[in-house]
Residue frames relative to the residue before (quaternion, step in Angstrom):
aa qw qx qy qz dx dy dz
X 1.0000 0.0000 0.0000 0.0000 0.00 0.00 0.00
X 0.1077 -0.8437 0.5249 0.0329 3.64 -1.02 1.01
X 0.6007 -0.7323 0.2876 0.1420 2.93 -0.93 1.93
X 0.1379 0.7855 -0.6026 -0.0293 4.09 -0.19 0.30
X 0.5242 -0.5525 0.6044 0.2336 3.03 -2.16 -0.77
X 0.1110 -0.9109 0.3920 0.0653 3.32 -0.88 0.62
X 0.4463 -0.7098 0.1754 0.5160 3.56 0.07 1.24
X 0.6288 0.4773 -0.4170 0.4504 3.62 0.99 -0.67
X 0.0433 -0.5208 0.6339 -0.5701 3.71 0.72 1.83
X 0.9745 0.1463 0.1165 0.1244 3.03 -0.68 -1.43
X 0.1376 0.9225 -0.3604 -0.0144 3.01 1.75 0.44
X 0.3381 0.8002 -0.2807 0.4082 3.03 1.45 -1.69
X 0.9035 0.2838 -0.0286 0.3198 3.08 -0.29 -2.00
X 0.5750 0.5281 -0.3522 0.5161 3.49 1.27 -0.38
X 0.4516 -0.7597 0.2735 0.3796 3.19 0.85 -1.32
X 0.3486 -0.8608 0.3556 0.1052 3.30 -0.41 0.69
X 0.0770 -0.9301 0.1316 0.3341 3.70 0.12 0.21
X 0.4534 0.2739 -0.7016 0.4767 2.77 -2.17 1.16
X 0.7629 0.3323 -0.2662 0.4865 4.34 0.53 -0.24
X 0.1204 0.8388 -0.5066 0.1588 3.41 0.88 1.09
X 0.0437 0.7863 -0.5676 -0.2401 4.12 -0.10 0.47
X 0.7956 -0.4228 0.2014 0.3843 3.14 -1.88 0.63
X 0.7547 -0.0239 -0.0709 0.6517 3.99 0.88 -0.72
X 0.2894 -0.7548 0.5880 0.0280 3.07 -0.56 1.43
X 0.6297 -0.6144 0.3866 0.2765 3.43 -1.53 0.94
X 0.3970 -0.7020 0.5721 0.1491 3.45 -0.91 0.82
X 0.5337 -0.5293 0.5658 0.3389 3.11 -2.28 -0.66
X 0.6678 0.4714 -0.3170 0.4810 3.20 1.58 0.34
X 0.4873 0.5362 -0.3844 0.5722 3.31 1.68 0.28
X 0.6944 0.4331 -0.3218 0.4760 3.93 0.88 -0.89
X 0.5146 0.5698 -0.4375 0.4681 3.45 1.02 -0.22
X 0.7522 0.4888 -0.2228 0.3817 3.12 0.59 -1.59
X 0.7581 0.4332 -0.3314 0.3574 3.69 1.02 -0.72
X 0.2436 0.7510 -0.3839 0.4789 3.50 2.36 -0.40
X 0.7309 0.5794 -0.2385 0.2705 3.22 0.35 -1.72
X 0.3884 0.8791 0.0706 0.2671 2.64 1.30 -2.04
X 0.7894 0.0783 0.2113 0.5710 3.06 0.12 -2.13
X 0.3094 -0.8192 0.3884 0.2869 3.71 1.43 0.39
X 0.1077 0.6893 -0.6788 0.2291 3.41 0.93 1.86
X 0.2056 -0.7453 0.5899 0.2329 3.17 -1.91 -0.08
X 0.6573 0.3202 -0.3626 0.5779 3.63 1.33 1.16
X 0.1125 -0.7286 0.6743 -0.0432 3.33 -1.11 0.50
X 0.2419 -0.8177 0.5184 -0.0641 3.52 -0.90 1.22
X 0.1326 0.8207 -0.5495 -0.0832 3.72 -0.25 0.74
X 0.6621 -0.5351 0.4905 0.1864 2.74 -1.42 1.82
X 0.5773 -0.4922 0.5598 0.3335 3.64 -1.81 -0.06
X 0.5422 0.6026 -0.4445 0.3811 3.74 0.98 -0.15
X 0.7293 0.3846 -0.1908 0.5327 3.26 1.61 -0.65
X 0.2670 -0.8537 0.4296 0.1236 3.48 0.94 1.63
X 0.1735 0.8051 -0.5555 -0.1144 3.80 0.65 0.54
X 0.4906 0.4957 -0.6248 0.3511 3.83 0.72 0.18
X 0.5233 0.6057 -0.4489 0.3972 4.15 0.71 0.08
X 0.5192 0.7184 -0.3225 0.3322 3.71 1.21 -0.91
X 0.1198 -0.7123 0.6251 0.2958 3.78 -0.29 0.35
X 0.7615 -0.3330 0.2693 0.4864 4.00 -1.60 0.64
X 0.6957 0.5455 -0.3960 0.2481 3.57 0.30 -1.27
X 0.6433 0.6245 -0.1728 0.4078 3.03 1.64 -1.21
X 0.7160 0.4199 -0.2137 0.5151 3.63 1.00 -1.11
X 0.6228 0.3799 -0.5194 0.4450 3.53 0.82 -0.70
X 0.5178 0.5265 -0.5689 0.3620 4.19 0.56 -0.58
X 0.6411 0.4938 -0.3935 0.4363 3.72 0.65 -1.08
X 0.7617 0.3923 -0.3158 0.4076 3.57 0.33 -0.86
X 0.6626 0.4996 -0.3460 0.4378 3.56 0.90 -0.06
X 0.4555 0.6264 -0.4074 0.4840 3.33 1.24 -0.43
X 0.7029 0.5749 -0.2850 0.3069 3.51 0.46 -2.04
X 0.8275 0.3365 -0.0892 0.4404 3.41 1.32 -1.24
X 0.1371 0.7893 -0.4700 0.3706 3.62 1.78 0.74
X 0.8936 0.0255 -0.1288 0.4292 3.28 -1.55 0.84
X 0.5330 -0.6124 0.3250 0.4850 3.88 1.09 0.71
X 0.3717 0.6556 -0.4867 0.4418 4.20 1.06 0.10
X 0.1559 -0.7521 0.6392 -0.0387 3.98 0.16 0.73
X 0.0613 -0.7022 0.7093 -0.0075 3.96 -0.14 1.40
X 0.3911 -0.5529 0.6778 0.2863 3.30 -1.33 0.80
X 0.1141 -0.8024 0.5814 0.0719 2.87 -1.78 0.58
X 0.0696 -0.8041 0.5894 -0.0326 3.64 -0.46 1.27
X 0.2879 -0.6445 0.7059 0.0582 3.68 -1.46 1.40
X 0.0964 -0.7529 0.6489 -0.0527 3.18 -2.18 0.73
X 0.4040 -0.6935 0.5961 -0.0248 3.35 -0.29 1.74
X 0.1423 0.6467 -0.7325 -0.1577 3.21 -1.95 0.17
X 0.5317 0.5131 -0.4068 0.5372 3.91 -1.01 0.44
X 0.0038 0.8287 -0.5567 0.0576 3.89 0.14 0.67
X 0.2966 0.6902 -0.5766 0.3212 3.50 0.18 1.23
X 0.6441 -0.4791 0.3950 0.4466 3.66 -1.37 0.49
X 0.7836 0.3521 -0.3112 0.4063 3.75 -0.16 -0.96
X 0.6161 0.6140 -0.3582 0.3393 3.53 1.21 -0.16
X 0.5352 0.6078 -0.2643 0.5237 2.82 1.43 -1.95
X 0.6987 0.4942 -0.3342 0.3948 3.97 0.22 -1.63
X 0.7042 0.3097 -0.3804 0.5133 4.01 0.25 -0.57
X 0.6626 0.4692 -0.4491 0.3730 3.80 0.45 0.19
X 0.3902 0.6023 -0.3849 0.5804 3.34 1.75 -0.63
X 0.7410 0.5645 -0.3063 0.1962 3.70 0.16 -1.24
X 0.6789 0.5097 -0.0907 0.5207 2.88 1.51 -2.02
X 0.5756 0.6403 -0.3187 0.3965 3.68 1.43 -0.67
X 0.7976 0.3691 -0.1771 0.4429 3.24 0.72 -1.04
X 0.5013 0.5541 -0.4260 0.5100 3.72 1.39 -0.19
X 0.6044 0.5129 -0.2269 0.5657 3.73 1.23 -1.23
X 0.4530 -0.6988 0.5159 0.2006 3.82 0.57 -0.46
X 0.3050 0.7535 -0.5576 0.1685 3.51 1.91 -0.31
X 0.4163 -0.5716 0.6788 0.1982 3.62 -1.90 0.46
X 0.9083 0.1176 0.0814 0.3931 3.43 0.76 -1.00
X 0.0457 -0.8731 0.4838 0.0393 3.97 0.16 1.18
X 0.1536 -0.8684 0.4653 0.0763 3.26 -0.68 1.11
X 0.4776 -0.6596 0.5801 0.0183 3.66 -0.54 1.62
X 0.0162 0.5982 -0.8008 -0.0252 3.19 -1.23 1.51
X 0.3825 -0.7558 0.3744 0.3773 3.89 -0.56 0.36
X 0.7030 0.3319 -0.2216 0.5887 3.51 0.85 -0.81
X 0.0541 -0.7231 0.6879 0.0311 2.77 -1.64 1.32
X 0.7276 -0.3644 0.2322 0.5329 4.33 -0.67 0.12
X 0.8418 0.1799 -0.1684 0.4803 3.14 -0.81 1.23
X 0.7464 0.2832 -0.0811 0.5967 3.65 1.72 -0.61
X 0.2266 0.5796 -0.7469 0.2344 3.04 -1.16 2.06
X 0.2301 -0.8619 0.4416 -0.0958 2.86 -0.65 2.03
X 0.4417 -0.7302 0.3127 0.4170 4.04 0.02 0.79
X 0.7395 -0.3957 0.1954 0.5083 3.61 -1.25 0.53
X 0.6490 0.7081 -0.1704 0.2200 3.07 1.01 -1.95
X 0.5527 0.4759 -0.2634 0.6315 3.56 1.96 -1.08
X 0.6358 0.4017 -0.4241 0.5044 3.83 -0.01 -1.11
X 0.6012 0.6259 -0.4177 0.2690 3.95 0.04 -0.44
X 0.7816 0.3196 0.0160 0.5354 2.78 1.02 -1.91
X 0.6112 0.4367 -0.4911 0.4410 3.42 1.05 0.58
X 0.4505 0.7118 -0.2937 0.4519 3.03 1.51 -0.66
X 0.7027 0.4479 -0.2267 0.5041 3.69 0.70 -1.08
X 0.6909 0.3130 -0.3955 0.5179 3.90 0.63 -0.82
X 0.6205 0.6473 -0.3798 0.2273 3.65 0.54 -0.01
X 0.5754 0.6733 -0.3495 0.3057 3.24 1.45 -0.63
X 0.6945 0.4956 -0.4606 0.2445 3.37 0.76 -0.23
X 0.3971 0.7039 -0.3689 0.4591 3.25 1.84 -0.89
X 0.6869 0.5814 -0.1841 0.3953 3.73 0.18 -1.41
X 0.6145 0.3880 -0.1782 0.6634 3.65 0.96 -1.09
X 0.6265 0.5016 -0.3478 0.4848 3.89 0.06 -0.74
X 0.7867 0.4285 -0.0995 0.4331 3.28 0.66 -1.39
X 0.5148 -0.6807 0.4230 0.3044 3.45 1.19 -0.29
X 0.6154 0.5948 -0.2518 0.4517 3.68 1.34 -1.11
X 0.1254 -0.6260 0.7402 0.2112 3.29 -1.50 1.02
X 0.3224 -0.7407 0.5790 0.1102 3.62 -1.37 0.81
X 0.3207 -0.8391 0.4367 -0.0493 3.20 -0.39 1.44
X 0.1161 -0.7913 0.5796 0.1566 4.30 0.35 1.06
X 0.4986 -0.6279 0.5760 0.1593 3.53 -1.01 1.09
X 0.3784 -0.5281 0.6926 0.3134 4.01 -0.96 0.95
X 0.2874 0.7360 -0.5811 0.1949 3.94 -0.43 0.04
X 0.8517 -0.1945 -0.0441 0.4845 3.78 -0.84 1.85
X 0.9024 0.4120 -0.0197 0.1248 2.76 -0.68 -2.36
X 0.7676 0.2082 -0.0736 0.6016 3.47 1.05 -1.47
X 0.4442 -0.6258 0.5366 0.3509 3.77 -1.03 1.75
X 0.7321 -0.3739 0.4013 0.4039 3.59 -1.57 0.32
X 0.6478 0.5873 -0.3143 0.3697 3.39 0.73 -1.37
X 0.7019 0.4230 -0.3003 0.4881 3.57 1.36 -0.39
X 0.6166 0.5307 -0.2802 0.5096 3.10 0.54 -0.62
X 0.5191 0.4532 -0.4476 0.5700 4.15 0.85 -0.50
X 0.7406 0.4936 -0.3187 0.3260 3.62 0.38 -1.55
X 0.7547 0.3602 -0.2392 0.4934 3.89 0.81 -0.68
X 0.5420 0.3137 -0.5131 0.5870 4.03 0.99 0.18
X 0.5057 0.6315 -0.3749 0.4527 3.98 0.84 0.09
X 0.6648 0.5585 -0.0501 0.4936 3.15 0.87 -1.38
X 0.8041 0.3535 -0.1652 0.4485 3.51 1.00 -0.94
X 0.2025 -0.8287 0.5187 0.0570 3.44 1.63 -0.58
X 0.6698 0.4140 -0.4811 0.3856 3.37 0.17 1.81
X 0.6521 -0.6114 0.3340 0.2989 2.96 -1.14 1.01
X 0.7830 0.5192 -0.1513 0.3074 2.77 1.29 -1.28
X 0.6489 0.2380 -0.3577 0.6280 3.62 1.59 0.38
X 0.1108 -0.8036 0.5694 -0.1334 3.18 -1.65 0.80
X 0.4361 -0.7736 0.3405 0.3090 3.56 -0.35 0.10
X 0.5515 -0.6038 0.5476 0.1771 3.14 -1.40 1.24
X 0.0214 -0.8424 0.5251 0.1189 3.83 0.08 0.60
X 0.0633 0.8535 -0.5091 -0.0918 3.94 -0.64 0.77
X 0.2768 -0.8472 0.3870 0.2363 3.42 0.20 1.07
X 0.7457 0.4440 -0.4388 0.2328 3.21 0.41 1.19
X 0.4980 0.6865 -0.2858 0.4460 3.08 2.25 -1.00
X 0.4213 0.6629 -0.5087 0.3525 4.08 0.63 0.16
X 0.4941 0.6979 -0.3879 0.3440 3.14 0.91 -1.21
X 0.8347 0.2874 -0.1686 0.4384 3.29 0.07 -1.47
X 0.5078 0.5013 -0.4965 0.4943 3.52 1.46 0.95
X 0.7015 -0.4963 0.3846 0.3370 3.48 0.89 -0.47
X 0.5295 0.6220 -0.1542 0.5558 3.31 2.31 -1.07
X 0.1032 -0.4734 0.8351 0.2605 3.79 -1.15 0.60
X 0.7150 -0.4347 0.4908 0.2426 2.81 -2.60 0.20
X 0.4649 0.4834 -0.6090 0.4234 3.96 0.78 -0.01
X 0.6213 0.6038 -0.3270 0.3774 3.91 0.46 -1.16
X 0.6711 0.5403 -0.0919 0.4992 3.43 0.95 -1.42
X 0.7081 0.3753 -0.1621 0.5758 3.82 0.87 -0.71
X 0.5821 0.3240 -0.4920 0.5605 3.60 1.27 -0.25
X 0.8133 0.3984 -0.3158 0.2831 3.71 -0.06 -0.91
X 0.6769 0.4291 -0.2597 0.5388 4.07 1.72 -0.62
X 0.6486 0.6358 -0.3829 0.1687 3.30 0.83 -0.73
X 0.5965 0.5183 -0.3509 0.5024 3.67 1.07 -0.27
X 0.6912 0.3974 -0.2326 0.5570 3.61 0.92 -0.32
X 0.4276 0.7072 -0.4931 0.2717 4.02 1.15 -0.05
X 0.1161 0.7998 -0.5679 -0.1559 3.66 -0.76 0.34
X 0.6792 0.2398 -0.1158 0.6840 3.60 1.51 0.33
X 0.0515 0.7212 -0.6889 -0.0510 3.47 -1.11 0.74
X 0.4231 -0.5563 0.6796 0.2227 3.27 -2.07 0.54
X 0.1956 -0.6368 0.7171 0.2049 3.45 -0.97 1.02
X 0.3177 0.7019 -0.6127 0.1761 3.82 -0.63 0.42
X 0.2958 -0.7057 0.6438 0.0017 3.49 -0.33 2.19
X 0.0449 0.8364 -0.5448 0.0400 2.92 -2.08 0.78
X 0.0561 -0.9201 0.3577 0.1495 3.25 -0.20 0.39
X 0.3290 -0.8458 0.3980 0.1338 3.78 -1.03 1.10
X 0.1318 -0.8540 0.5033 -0.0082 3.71 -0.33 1.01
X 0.3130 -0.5962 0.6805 0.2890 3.86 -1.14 0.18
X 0.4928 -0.6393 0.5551 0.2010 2.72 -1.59 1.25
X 0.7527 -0.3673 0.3303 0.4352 3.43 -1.41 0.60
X 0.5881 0.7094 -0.1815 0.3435 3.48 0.48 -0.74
X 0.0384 -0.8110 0.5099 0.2842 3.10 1.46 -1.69
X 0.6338 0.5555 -0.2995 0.4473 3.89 1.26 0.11
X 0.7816 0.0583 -0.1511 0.6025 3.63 1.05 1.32
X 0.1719 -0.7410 0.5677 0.3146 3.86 -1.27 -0.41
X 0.5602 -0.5196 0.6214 0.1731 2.81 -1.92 0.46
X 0.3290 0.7062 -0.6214 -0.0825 3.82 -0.88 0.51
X 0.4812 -0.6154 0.6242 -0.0085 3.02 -2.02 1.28
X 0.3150 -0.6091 0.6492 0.3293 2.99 -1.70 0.23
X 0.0761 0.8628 -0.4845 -0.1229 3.48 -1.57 0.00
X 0.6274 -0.4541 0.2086 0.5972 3.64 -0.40 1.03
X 0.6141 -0.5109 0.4272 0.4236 3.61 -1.66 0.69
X 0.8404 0.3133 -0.1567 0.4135 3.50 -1.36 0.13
X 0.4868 0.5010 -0.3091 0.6453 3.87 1.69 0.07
X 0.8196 0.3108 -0.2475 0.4129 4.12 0.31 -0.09
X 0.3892 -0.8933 0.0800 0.2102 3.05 -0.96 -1.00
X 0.2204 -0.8128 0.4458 -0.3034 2.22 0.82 2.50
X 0.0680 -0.7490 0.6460 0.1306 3.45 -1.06 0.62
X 0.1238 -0.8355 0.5282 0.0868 3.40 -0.45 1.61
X 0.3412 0.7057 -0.4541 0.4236 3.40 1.09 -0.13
X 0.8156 0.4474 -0.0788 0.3582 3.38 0.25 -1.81
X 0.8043 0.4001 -0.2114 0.3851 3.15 1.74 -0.53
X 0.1091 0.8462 -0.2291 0.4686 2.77 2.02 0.09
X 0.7665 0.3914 -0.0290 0.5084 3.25 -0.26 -2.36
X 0.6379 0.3398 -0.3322 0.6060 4.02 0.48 -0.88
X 0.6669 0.4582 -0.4612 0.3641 3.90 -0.12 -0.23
X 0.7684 0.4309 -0.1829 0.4364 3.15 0.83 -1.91
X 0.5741 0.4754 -0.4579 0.4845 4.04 1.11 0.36
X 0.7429 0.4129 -0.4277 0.3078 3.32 0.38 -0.11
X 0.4769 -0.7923 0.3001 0.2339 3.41 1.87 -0.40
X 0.6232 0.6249 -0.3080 0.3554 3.34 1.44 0.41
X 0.6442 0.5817 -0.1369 0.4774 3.05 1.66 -1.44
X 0.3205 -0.7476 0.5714 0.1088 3.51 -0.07 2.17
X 0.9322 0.0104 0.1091 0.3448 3.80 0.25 -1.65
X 0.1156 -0.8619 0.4934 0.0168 3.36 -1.19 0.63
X 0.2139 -0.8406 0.4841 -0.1156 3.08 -0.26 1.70
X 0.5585 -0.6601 0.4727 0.1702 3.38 -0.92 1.35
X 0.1583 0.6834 -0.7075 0.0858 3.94 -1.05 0.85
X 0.2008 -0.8081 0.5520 -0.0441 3.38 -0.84 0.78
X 0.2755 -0.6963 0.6455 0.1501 3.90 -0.44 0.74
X 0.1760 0.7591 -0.6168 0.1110 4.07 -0.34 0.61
X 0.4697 -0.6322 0.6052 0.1159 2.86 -1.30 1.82
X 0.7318 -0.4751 0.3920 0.2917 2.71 -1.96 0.99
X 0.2446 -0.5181 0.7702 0.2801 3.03 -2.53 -0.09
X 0.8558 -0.2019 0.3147 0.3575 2.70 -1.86 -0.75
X 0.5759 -0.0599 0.1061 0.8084 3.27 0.93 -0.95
X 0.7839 -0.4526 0.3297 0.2682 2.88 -2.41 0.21
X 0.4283 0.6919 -0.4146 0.4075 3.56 1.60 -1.01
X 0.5849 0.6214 -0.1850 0.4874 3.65 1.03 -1.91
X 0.6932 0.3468 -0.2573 0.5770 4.18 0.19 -1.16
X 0.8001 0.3588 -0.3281 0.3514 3.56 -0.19 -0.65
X 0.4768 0.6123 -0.3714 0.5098 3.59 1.65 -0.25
X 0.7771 0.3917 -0.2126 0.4443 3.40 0.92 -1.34
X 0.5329 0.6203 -0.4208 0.3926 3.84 1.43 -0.26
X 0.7526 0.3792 -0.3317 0.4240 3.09 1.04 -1.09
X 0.4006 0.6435 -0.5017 0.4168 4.24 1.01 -0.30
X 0.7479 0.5464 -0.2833 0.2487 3.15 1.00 -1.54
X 0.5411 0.7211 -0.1943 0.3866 2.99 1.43 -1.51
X 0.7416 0.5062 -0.2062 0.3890 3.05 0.90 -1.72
X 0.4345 0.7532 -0.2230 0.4405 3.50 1.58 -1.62
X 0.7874 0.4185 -0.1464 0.4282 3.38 0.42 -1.75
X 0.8503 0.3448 -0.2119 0.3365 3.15 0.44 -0.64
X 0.4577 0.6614 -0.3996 0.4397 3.26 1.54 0.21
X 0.6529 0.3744 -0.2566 0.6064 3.47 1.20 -1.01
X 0.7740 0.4733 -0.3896 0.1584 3.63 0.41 -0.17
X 0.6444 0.6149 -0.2168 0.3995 2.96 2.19 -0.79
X 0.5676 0.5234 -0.4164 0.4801 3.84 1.39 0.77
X 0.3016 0.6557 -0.4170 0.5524 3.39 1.84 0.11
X 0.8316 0.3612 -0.1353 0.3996 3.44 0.01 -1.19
X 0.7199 0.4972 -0.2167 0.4331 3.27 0.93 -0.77
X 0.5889 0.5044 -0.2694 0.5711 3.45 1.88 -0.46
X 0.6959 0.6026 -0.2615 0.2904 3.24 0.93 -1.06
């Protein structure tokens, strides 16, 4: 399994909305910080809308990735899972050379039953295979793991798999032991994205946070080992919830500490592993 970055790192810094900063991070800044930190993947998030990019724009991105003979993999991420959507990410993938597209399904205004994601899933496979790209559905709120297992089940292809984030269950109801039994044979990408859960002052609810990897309480060690038996899950790419500063200047100071934070403790994981 190979260790990367993901722009959502850096939300902060891309921007968020209403929290827009004056020059927001790029895909030529996450490349550059990949570089940096002598990763060899990089993930853009959907905040970076590369299916919007005209050629001039992706081939810079794809030349960047392959600067100084260091070849950064390069993996894209869509939300809104429809055919004409899915197809212009296919497009922008393969100009970009991506290895791996990751698929949130719902996008505003669109949550589509299993039955549809199935059958789009199924006319897609040739596109995918043509295209070289495995496509990767994101655990994300809405559908319990148990669904999601049932429709990359349902579709029977190598070529799609799940995007595993080990925190977005929550807002299904699912911790991540539950989520690793029912995604983990089907993972082809995880989100490392630590966190940590507190009772409010009150003692009448919780609070959960992100926090730099290896600062919460995630066990990546442990997940790791349950990925690396099943033998599918190529990469794993760093996202990070970071709490606020004072001002945004202040949050985006502390995203990147975080970033940095995280990946010190994460990159003997990998290197042992």
């Amino acid at each position: 399994m190979q260790l990367g970055v993901s722009s959502y790192a850096f939300g902060w810094a891309v921007g968020l909305p209403g929290h827009v900063p004056e020059n927001p991070f790029n895909e030529l800044d996450l490349l550059a910080f990949a570089r940096g930190q002598k990763l060899g993947v990089v993930q853009f998030g959907d905040h970076l809308p590369i299916h919007t990019y005209d050629l001039a724009r992706l081939t810079r991105i794809r030349e960047s990735a392959s600067a100084g003979g260091e070849e950064i993999r390069i993996e894209t991420g869509a939300r809104g899972l429809t055919e004409s959507h899915l197809q212009r990410y296919i497009d922008s993938s393969k100009i970009l050379r991506a290895r791996l597209l990751r698929f949130v399904i719902d996008g505003p205004g669109y949550e589509p039953a299993a039955k549809e994601i199935i059958a789009l899933l199924r006319s897609a496979g040739s596109l995918l295979v043509d295209a070289d790209l495995v496509l990767g559905i994101e655990n994300h709120d809405r559908f319990p793991a148990k669904t999601l297992r049932s429709i990359i089940e349902a579709v029977g292809s190598e070529r799609v798999g799940i995007c595993l984030d080990t925190v977005n269950s929550l807002g299904a109801g699912e911790g991540l032991d539950q989520v690793l039994d029912q995604l983990g044979p089907h993972t082809v990408n995880l989100h490392i994205k630590d966190f940590a859960v507190s009772r409010v002052p009150s003692a009448m609810g919780f609070v959960v946070e992100g926090r730099p990897a290896g600062g919460g309480m995630l066990d990546v060690p442990a997940i790791l080992n349950r990925l690396k038996s099943h033998r599918r899950c190529e990469t794993a790419v760093l996202e990070t919830w970071t709490t606020t500063g004072h001002t945004l200047a202040d949050t985006i100071d502390r995203e990147r500490r975080w970033a940095e934070e995280s990946l010190a403790y994460l990159k003997p994981l990998f290197l042992s592993a």
